[in-house]
DSSP file (Angstrom, degrees, kcal/mol; ACC not computed):
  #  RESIDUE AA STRUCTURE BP1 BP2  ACC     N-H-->O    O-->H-N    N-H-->O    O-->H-N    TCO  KAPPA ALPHA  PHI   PSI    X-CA   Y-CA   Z-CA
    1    1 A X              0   0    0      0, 0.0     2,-0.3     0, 0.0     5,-0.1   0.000 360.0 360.0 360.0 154.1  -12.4   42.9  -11.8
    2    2 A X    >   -     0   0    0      3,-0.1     3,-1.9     1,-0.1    59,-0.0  -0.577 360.0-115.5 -99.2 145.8  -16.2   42.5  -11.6
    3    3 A X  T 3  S+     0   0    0     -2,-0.3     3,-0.5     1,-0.3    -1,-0.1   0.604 112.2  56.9 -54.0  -6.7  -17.9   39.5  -12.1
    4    4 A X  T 3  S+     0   0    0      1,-0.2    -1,-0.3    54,-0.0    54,-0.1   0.513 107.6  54.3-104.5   5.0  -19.9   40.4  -15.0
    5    5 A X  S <  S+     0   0    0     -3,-1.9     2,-0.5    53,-0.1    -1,-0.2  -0.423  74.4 129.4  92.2  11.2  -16.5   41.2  -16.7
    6    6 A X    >   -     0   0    0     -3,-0.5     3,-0.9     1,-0.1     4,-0.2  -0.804  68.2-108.9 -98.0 145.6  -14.6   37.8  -16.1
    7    7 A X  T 3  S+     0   0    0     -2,-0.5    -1,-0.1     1,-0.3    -2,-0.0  -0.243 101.3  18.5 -18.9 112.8  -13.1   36.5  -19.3
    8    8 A X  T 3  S+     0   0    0      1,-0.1    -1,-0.3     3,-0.0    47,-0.0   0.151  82.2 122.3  87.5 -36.4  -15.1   33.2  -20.6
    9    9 A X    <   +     0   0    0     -3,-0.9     2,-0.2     2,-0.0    -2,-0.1   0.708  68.5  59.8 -43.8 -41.5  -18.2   34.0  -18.5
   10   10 A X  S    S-     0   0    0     -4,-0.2     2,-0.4    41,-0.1     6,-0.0  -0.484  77.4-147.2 -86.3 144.3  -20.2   34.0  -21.9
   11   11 A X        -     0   0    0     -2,-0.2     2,-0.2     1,-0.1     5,-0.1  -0.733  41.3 -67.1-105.8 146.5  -20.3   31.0  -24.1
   12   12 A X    >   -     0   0    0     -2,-0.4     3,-1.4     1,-0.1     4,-0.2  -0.322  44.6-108.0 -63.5 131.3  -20.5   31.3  -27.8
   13   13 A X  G >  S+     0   0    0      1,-0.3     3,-0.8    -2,-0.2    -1,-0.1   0.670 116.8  44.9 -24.9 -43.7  -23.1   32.5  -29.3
   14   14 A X  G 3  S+     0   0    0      1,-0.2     2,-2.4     3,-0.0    -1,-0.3   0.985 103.8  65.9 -76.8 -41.4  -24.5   29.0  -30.8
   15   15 A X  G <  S+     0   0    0     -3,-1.4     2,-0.3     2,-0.1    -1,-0.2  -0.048  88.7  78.7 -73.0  32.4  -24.0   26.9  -27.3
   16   16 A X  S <  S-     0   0    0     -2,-2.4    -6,-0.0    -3,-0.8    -1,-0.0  -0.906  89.8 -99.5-131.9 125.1  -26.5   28.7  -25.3
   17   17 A X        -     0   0    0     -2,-0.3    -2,-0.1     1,-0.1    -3,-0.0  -0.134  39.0-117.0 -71.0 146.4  -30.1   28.4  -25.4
   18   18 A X        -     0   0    0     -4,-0.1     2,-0.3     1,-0.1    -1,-0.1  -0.107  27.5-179.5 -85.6 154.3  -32.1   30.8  -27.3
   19   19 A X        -     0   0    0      2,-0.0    -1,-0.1     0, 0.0    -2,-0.0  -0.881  31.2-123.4-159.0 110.4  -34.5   33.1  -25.8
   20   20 A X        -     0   0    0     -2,-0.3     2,-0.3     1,-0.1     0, 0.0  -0.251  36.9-177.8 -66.3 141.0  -36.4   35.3  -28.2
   21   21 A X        -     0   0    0      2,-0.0     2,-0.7     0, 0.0    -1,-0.1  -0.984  25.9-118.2-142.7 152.2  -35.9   39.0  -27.2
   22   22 A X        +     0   0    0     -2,-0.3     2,-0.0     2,-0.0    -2,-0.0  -0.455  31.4 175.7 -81.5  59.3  -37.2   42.7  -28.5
   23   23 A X        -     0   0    0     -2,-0.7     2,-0.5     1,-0.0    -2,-0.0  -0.240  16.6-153.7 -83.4 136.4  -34.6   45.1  -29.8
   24   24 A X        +     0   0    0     -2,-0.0     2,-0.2     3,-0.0     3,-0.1  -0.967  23.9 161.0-125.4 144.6  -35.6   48.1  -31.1
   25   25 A X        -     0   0    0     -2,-0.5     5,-0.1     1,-0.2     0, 0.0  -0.846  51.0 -67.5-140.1 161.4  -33.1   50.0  -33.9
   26   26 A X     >  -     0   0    0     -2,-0.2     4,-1.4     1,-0.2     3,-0.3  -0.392  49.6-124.7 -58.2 156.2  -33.2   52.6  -36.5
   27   27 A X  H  > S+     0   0    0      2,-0.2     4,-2.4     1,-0.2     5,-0.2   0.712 106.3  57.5 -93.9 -32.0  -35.3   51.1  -39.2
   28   28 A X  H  > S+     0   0    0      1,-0.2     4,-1.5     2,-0.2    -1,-0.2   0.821 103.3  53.3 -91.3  -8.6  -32.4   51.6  -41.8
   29   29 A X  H  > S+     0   0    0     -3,-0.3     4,-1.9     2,-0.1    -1,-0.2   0.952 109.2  46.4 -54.5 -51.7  -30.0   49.6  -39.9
   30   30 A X  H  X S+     0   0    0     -4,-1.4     4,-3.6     2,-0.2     5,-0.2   0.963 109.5  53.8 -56.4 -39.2  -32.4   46.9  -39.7
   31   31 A X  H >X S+     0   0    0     -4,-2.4     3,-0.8     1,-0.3     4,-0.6   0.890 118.6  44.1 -37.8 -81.1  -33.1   47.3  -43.9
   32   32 A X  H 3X S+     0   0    0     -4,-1.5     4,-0.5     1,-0.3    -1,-0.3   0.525 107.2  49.1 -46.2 -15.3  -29.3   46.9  -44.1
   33   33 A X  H >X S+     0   0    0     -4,-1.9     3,-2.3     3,-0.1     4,-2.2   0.924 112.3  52.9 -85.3 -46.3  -28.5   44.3  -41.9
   34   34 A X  H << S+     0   0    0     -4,-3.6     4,-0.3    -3,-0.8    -2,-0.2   0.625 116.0  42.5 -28.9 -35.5  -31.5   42.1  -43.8
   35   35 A X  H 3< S+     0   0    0     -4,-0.6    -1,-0.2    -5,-0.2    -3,-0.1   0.617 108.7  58.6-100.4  -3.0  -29.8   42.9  -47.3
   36   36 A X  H << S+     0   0    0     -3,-2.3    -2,-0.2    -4,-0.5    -3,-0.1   0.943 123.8  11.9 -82.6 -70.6  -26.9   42.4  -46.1
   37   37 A X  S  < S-     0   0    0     -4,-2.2     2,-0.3     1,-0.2    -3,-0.2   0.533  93.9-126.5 -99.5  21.5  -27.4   38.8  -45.0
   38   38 A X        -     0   0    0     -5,-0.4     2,-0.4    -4,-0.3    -1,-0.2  -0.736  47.1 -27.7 104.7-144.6  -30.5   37.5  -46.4
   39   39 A X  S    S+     0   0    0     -2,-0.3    -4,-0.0     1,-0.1    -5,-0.0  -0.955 119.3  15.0-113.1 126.2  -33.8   35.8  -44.7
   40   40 A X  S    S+     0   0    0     -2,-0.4     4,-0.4     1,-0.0    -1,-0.1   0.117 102.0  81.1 101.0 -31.9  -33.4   34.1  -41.8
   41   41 A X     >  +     0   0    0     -7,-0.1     4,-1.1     2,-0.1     5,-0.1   0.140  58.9 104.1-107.4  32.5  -30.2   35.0  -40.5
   42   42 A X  H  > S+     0   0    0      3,-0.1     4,-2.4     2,-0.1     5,-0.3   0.960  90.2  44.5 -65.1 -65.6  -31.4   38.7  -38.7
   43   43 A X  H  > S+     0   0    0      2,-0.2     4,-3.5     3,-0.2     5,-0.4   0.966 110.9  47.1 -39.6 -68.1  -31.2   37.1  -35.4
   44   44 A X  H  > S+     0   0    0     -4,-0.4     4,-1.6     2,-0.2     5,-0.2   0.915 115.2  54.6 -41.3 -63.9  -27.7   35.0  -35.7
   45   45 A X  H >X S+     0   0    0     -4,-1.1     3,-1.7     1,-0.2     4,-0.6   0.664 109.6  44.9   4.4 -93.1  -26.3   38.6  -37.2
   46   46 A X  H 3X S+     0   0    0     -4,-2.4     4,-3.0     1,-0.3    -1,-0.2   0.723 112.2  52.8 -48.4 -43.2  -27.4   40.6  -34.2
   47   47 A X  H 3X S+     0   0    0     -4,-3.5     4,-0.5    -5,-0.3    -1,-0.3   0.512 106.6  50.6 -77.1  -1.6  -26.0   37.9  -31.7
   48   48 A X  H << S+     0   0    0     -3,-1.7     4,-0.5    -4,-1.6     3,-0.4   0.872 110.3  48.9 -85.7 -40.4  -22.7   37.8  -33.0
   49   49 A X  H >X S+     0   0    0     -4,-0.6     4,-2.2     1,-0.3     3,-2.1   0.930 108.9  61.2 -58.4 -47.8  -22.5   41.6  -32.8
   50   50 A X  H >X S+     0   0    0     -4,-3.0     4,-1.9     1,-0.3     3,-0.7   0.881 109.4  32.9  -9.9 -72.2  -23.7   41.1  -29.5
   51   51 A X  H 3X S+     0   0    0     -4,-0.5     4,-0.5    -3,-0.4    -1,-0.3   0.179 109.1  64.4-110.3  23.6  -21.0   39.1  -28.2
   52   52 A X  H <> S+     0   0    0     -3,-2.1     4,-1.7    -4,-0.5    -1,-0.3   0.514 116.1  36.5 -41.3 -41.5  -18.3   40.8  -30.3
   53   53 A X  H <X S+     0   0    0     -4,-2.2     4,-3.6    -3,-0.7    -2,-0.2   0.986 112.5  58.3 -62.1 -44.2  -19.4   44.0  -28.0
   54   54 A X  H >X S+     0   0    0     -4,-1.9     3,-1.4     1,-0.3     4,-1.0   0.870 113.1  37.8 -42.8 -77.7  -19.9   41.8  -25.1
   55   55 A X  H 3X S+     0   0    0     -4,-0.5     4,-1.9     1,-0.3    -1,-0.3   0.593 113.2  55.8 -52.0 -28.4  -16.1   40.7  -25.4
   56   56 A X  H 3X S+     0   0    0     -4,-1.7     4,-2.0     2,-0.2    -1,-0.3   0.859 110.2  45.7 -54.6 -56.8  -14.7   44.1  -26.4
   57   57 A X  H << S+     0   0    0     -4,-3.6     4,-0.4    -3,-1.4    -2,-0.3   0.864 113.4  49.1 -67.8 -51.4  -16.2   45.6  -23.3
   58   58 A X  H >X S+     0   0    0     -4,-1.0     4,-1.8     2,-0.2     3,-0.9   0.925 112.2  51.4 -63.4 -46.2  -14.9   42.5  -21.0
   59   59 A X  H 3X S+     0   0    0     -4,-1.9     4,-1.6     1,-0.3    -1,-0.2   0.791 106.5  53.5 -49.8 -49.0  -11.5   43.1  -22.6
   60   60 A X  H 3< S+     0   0    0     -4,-2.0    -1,-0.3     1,-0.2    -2,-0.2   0.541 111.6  45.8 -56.0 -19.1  -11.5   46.9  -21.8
   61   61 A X  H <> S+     0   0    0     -3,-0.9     4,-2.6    -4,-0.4    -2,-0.2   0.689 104.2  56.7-110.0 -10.9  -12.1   46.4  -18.5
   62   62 A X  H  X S+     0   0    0     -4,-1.8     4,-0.9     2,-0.2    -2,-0.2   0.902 110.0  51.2 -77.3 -48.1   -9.6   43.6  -18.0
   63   63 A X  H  < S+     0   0    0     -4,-1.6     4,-0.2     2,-0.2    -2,-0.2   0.476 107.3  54.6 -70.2   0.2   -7.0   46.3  -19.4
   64   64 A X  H  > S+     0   0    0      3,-0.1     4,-3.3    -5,-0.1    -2,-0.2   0.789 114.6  42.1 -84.6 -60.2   -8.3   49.0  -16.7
   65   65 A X  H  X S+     0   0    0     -4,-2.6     4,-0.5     1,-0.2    -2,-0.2   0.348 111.9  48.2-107.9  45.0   -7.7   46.8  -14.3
   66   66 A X  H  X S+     0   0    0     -4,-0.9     4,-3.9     2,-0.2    -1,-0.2   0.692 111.5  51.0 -64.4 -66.5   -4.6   45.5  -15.3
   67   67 A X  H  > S+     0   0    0      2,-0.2     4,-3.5    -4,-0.2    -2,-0.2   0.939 113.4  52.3 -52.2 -62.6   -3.3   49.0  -15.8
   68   68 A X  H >< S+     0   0    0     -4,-3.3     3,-1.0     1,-0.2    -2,-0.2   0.942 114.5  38.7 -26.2 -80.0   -4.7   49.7  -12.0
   69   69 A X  H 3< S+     0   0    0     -4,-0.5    -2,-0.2     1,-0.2    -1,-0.2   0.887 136.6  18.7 -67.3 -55.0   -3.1   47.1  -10.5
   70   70 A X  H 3< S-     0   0    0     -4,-3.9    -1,-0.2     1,-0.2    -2,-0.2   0.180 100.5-109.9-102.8  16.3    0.3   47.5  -12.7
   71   71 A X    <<  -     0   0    0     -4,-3.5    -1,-0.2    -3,-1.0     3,-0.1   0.111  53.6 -54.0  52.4 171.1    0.5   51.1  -14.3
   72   72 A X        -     0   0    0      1,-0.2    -8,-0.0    -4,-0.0     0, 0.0  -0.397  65.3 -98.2 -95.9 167.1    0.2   51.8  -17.5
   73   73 A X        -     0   0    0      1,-0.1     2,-0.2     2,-0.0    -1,-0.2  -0.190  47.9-118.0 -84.3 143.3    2.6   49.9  -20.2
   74   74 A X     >  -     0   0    0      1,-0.1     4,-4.0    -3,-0.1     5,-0.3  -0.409  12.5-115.4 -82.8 169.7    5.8   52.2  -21.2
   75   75 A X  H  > S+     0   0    0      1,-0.2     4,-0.6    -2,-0.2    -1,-0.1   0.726 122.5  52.2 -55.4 -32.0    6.7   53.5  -24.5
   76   76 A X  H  > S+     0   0    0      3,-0.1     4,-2.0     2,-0.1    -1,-0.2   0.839 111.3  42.0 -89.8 -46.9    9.4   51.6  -24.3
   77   77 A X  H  > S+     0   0    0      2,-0.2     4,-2.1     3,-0.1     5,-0.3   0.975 114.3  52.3 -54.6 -58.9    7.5   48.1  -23.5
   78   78 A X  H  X S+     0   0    0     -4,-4.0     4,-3.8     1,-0.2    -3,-0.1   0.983 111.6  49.4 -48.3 -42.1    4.6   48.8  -26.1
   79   79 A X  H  < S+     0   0    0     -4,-0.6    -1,-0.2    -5,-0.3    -2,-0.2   0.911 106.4  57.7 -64.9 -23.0    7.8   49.4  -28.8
   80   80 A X  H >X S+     0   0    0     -4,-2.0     4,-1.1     1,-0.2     3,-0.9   0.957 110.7  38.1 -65.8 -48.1    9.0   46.2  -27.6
   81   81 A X  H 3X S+     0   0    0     -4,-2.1     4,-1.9     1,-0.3    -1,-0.2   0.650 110.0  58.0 -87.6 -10.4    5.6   44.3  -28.6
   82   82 A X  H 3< S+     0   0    0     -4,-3.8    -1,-0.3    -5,-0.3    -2,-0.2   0.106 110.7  49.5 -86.4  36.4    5.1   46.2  -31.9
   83   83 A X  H <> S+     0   0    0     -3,-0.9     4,-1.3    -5,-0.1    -2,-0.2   0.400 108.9  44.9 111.0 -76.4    8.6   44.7  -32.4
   84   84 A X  H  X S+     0   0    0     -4,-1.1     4,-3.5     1,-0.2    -2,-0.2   0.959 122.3  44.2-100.4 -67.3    7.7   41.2  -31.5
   85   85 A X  H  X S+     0   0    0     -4,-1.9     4,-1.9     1,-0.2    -1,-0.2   0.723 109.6  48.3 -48.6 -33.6    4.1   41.7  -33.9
   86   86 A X  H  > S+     0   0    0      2,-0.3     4,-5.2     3,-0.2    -1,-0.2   0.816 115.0  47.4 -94.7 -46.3    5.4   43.4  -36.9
   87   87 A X  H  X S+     0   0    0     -4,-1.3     4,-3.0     2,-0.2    -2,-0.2   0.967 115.8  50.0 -51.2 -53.8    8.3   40.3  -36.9
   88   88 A X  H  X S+     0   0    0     -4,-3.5     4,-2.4     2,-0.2    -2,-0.3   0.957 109.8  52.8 -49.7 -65.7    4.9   37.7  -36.2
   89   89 A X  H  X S+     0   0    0     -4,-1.9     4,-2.0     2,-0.3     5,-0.3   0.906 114.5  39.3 -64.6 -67.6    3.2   39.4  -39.2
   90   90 A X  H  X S+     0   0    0     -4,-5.2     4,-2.1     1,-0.2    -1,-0.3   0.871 106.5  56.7 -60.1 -48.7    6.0   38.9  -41.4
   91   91 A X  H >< S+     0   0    0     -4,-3.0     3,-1.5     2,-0.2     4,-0.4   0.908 108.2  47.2   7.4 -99.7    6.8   36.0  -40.6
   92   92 A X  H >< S+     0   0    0     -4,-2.4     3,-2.1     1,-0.2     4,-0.2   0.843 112.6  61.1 -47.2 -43.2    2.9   34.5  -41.4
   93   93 A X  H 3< S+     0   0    0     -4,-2.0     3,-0.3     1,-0.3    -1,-0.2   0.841 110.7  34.0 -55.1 -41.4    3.4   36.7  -44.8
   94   94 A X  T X< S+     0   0    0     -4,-2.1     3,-1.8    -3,-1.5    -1,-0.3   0.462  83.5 109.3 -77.8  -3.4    6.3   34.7  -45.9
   95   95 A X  T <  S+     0   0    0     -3,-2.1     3,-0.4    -4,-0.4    -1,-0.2   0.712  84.2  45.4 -71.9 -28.3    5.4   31.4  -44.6
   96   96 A X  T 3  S+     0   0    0     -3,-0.3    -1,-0.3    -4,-0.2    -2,-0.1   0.567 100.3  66.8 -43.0 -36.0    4.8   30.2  -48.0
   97   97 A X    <         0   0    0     -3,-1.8    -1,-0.2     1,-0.2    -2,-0.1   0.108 360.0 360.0 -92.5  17.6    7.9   31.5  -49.9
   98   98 A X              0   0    0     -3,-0.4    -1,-0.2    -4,-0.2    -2,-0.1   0.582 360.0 360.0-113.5 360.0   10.8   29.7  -48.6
């Protein structure tokens, strides 16, 4: 895995220090992100989406070379963990009713 790709390398968005930068985007994104969360909060927005991508992108590439190193998960393994999830998921749905 490459170093710009390790897991954790990035800190959360609020624990790092800010450094104002110039993105430029379609003008009706911006309208819409603005009405979406007000005045004042443009910046915070963009820097979560940021480091949702950020982590999205590290993540894909930890499951390239995962897959590399171990071939790719069977049909039979994946059914095993949608299995295991579907059980998790009910499970929290019911935790209330018993």
């Amino acid at each position: 895995m490459s170093e710009a790709a390790m897991p954790g390398e990035h800190e959360e968005p609020s624990s790092d220090r800010v450094r104002k930068v110039s993105v430029s985007m379609p003008e009706s994104l911006a309208r819409d992100i603005r009405e979406r969360v007000g005045p004042g909060a443009f910046s915070r927005y963009v820097t979560e989406a940021a480091h949702h991508k950020l982590k999205q992108d590290q993540l894909t590439e930890l499951l390239a070379d995962m897959e590399a190193a171990n071939g790719p998960v069977s049909d039979d393994e994946l059914a095993a963990v949608e299995a295991v999830w579907l059980e998790a998921e009910e499970s929290w749905r019911n935790r209330g009713s018993s």
